[in-house]
OpenMM code with the backbone's topology and positions (N, CA, C; nanometers):
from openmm import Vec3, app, unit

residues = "UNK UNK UNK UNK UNK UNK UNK UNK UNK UNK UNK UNK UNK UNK UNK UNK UNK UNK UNK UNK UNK UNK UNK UNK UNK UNK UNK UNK UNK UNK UNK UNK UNK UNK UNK UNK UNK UNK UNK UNK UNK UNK UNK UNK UNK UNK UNK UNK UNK UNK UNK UNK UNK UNK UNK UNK UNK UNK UNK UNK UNK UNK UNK UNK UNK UNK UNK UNK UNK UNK UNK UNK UNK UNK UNK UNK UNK UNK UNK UNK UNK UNK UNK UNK UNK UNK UNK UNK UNK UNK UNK UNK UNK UNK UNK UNK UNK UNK UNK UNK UNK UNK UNK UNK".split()
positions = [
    Vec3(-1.4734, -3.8983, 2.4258),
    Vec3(-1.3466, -3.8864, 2.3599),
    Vec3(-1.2379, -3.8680, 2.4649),
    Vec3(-1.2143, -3.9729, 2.5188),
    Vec3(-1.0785, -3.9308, 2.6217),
    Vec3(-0.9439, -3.9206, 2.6086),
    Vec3(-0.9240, -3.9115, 2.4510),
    Vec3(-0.8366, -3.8658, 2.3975),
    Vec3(-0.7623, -3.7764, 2.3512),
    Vec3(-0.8826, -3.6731, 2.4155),
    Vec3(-0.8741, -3.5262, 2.3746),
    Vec3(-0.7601, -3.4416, 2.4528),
    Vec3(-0.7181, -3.3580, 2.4258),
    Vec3(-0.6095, -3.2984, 2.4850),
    Vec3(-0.6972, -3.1561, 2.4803),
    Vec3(-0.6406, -3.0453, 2.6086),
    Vec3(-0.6272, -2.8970, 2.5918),
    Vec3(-0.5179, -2.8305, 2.5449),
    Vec3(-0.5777, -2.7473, 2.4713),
    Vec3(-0.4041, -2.6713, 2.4410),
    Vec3(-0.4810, -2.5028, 2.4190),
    Vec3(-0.3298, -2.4242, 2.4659),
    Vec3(-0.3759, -2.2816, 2.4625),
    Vec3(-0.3282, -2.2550, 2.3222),
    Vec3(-0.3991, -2.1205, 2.2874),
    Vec3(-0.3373, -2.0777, 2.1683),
    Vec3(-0.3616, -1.8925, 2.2200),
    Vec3(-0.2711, -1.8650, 2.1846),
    Vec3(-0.2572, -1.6987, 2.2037),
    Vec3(-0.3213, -1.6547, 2.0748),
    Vec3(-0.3906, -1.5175, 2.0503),
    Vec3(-0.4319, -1.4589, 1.9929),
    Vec3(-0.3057, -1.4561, 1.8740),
    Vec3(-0.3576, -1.4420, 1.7508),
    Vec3(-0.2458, -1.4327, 1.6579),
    Vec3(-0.2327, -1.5682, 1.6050),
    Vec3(-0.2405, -1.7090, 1.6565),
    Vec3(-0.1939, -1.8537, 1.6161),
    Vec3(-0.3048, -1.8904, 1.5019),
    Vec3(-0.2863, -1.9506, 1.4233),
    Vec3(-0.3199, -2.0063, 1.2906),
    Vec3(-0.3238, -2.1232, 1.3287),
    Vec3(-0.4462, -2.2175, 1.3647),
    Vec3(-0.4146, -2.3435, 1.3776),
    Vec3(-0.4490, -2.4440, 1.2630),
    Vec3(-0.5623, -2.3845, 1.1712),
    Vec3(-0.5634, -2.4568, 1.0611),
    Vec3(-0.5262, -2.3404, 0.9303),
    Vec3(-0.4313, -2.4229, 0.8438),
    Vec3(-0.3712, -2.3833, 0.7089),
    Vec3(-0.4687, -2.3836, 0.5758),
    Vec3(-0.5237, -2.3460, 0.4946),
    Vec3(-0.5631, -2.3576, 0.3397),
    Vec3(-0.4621, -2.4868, 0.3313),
    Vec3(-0.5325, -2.6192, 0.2305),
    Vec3(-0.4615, -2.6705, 0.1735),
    Vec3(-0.3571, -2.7925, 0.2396),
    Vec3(-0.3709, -2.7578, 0.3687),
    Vec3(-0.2803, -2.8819, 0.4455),
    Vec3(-0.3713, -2.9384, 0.5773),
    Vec3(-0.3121, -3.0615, 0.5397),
    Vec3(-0.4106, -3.1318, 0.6274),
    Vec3(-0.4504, -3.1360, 0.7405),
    Vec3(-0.5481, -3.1490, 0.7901),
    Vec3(-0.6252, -3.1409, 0.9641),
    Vec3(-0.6537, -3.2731, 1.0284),
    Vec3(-0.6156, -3.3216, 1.1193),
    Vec3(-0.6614, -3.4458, 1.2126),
    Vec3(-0.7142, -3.4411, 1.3413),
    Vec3(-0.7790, -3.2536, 1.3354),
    Vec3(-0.8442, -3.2583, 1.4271),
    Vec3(-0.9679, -3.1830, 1.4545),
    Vec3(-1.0376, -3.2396, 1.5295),
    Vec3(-1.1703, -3.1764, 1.5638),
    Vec3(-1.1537, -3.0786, 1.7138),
    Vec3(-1.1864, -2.9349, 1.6732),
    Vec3(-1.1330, -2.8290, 1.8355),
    Vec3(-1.2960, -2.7996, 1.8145),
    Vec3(-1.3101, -2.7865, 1.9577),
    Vec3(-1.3942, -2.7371, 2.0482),
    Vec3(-1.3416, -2.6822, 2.1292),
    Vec3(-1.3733, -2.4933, 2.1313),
    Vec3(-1.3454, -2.3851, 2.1717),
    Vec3(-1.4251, -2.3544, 2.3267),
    Vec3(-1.3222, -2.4030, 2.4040),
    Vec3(-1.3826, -2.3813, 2.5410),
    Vec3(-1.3779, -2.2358, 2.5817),
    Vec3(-1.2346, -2.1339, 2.5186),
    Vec3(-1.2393, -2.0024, 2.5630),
    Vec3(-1.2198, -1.9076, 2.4517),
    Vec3(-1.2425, -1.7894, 2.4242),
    Vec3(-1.1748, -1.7396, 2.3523),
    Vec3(-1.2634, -1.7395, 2.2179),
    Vec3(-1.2032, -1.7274, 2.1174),
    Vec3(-1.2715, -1.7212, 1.9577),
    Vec3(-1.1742, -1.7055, 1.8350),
    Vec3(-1.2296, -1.7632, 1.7446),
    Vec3(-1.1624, -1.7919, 1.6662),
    Vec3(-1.2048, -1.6960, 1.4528),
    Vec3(-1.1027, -1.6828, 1.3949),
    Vec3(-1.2290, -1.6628, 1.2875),
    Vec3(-1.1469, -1.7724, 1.1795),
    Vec3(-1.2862, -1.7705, 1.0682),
    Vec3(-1.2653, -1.8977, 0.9737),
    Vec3(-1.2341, -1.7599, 0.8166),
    Vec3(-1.1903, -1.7779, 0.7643),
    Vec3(-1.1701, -1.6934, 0.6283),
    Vec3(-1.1361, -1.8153, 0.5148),
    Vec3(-1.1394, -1.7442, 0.4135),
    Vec3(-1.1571, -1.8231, 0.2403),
    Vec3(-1.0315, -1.7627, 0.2052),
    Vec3(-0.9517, -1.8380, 0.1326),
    Vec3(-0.8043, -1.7779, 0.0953),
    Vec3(-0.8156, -1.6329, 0.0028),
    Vec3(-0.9370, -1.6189, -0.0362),
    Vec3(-0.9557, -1.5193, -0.1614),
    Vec3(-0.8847, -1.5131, -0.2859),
    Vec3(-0.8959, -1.4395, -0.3611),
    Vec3(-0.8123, -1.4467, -0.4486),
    Vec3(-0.6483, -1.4167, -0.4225),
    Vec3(-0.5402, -1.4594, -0.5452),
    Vec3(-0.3972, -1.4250, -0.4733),
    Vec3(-0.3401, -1.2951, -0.4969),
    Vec3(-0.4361, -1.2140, -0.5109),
    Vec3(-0.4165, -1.0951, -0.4678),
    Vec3(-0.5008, -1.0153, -0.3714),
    Vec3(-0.5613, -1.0793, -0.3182),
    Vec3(-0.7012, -1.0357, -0.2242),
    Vec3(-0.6236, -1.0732, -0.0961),
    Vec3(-0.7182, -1.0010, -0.0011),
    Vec3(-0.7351, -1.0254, 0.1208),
    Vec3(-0.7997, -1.1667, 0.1408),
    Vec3(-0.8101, -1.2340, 0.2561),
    Vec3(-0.8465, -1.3246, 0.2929),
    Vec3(-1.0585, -1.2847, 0.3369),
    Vec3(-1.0856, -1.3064, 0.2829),
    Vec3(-1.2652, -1.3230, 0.3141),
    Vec3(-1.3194, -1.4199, 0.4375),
    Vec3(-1.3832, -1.3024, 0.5476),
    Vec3(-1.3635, -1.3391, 0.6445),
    Vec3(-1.5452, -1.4332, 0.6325),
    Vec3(-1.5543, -1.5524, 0.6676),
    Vec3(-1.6579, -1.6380, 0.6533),
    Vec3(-1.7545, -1.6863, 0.7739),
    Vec3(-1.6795, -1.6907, 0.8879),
    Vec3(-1.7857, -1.6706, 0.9763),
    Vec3(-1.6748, -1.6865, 1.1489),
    Vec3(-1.6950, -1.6000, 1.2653),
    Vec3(-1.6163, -1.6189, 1.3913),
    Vec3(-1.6925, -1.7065, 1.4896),
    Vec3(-1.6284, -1.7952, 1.5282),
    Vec3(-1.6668, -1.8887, 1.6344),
    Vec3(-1.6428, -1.8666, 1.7681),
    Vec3(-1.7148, -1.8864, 1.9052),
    Vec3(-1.6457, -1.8448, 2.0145),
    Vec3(-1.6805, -1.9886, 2.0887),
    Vec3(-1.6823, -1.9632, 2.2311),
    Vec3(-1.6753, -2.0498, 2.3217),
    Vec3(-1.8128, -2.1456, 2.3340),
    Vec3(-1.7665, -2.2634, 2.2829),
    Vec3(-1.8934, -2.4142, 2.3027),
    Vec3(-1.9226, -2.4358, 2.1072),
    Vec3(-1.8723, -2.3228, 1.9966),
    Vec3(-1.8588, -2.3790, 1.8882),
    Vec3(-1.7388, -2.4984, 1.8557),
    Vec3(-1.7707, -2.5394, 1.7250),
    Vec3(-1.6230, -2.6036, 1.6861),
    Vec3(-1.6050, -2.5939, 1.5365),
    Vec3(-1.4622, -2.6633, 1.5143),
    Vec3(-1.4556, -2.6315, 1.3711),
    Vec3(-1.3315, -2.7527, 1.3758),
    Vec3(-1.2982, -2.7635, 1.2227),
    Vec3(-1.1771, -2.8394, 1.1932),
    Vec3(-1.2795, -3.0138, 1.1213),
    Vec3(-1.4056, -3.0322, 1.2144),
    Vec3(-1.4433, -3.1536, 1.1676),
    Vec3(-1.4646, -3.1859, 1.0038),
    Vec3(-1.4702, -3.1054, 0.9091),
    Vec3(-1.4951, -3.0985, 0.7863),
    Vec3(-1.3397, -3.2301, 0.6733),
    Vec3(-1.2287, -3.1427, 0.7844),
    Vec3(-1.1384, -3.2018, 0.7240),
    Vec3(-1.1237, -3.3701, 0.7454),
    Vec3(-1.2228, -3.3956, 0.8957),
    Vec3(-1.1929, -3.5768, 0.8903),
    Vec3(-1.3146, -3.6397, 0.8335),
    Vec3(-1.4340, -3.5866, 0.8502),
    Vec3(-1.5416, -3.6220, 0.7382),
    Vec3(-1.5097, -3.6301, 0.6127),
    Vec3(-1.4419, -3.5002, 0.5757),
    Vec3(-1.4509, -3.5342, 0.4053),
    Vec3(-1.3574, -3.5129, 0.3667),
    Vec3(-1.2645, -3.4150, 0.2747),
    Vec3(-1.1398, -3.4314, 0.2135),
    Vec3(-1.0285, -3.3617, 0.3683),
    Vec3(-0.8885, -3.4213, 0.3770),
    Vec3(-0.8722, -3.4047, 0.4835),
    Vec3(-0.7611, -3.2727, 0.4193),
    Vec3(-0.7751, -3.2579, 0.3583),
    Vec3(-0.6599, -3.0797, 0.3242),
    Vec3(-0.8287, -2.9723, 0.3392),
    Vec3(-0.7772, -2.9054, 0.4304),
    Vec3(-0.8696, -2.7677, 0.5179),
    Vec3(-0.9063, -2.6981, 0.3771),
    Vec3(-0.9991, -2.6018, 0.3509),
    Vec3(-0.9831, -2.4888, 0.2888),
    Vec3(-1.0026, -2.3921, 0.3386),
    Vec3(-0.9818, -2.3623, 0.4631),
    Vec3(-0.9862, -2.2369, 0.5285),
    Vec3(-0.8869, -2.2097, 0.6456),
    Vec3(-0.8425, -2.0968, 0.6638),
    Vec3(-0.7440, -2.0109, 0.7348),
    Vec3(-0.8401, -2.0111, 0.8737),
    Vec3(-0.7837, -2.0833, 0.9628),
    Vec3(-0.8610, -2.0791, 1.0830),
    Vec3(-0.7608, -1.9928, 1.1915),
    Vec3(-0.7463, -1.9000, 1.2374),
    Vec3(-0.6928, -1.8061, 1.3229),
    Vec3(-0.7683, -1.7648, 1.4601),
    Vec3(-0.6985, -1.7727, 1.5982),
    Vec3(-0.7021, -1.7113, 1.6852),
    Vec3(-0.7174, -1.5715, 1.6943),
    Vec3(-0.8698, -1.5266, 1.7330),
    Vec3(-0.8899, -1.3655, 1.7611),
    Vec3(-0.8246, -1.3236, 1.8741),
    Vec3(-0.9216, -1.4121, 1.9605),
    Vec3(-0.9223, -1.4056, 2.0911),
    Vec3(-0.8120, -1.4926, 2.1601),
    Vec3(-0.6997, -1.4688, 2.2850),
    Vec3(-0.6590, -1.5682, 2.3122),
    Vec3(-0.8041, -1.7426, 2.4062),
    Vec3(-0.7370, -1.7994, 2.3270),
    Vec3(-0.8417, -1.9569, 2.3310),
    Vec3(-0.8068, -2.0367, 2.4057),
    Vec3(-0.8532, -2.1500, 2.4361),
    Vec3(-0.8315, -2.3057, 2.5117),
    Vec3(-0.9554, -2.3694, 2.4127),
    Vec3(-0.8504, -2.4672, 2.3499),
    Vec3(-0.9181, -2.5587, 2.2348),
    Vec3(-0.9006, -2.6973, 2.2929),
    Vec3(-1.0310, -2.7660, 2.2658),
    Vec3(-1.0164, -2.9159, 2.3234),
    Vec3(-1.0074, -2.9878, 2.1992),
    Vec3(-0.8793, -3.0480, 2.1386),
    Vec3(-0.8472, -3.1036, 2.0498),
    Vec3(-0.8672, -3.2562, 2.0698),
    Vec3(-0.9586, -3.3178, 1.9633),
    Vec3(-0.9898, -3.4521, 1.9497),
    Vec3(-0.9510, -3.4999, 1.8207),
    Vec3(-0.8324, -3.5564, 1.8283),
    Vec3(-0.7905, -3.6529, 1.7216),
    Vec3(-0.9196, -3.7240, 1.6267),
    Vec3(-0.8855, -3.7137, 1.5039),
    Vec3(-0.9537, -3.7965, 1.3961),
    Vec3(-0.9957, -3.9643, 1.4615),
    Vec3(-0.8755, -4.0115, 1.4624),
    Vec3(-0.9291, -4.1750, 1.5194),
    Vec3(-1.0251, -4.1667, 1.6209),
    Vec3(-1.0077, -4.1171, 1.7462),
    Vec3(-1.1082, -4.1054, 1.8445),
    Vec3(-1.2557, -4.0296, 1.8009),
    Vec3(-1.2425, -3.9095, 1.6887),
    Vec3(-1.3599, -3.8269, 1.6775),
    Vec3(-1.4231, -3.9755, 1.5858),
    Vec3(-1.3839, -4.0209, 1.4931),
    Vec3(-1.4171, -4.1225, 1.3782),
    Vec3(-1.5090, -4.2652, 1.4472),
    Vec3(-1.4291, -4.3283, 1.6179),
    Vec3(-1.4761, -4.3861, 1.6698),
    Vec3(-1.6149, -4.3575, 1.7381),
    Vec3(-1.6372, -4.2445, 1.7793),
    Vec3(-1.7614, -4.1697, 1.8099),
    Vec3(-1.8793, -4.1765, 1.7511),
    Vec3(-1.8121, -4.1327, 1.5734),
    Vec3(-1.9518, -4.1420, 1.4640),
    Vec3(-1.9600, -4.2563, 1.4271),
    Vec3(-1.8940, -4.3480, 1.4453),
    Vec3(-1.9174, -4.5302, 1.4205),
    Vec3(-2.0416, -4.5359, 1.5259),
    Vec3(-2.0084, -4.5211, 1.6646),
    Vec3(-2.1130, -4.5864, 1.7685),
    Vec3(-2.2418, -4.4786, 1.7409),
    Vec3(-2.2377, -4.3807, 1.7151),
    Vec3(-2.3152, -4.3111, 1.8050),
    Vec3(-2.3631, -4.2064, 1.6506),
    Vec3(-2.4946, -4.2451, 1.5764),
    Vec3(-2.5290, -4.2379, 1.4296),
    Vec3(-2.5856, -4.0792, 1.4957),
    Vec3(-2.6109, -4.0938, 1.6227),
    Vec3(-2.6608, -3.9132, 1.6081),
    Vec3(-2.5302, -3.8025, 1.6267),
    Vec3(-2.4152, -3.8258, 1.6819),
    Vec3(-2.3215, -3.7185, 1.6623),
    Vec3(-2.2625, -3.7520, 1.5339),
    Vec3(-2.2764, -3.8827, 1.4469),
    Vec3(-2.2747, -3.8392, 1.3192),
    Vec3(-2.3386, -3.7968, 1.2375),
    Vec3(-2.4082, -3.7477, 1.2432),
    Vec3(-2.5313, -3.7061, 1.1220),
    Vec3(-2.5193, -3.5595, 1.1798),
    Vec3(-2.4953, -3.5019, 1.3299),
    Vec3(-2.4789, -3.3622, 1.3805),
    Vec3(-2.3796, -3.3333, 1.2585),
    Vec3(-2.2766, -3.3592, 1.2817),
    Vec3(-2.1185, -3.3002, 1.2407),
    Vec3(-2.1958, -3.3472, 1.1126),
    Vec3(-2.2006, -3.4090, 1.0045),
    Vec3(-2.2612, -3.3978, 0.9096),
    Vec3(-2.3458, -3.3348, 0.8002),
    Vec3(-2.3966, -3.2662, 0.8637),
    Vec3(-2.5041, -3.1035, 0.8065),
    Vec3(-2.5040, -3.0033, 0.7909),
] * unit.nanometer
topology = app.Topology()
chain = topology.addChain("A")
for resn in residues:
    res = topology.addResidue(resn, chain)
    for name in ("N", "CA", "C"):
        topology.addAtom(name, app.Element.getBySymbol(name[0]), res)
């Protein structure tokens, strides 16, 4: 994917929204991240599982419906290797085993 870009995110940044759309696939080179469920709208946010360095997240939204359902937030300050949809999409065309990974 040589399309991928780095970008920092400071502790505190929200990079994926409930409900609005994602075009990208991050792989967490530093740092950690947590994933939460909007909960109810009077609830707290339900924390679902924290990712750290060599996980990823975000691919759900270019596989399948592309509006997120989860609040993806910076714990830790991070360095995310962001891979655009077109380039991640070209990947699982050639290459049937990193699609069927991200898949399961």
């Amino acid at each position: 994917m040589s399309t991928a870009t780095m970008r920092y995110a400071p502790r505190g940044t929200v990079v994926v929204t409930p409900k609005e759309s994602n075009d990208y696939c991050f792989v967490i080179r530093s740092g950690a991240v947590d994933i939460s469920s909007e909960g109810d709208s009077d609830s707290v946010p339900v924390l679902l599982d924290r990712r750290e360095a060599g996980r990823c997240f975000g691919y759900a939204t270019i596989l399948g419906d592309n509006a997120s359902r989860y609040r993806i937030e910076v714990v830790e300050d991070a360095l995310l290797l962001a891979n655009h949809r077109d380039a991640f999409l070209d990947v699982c065309r050639a290459n049937s085993q990193f699609r069927d990974f991200f898949s399961h």
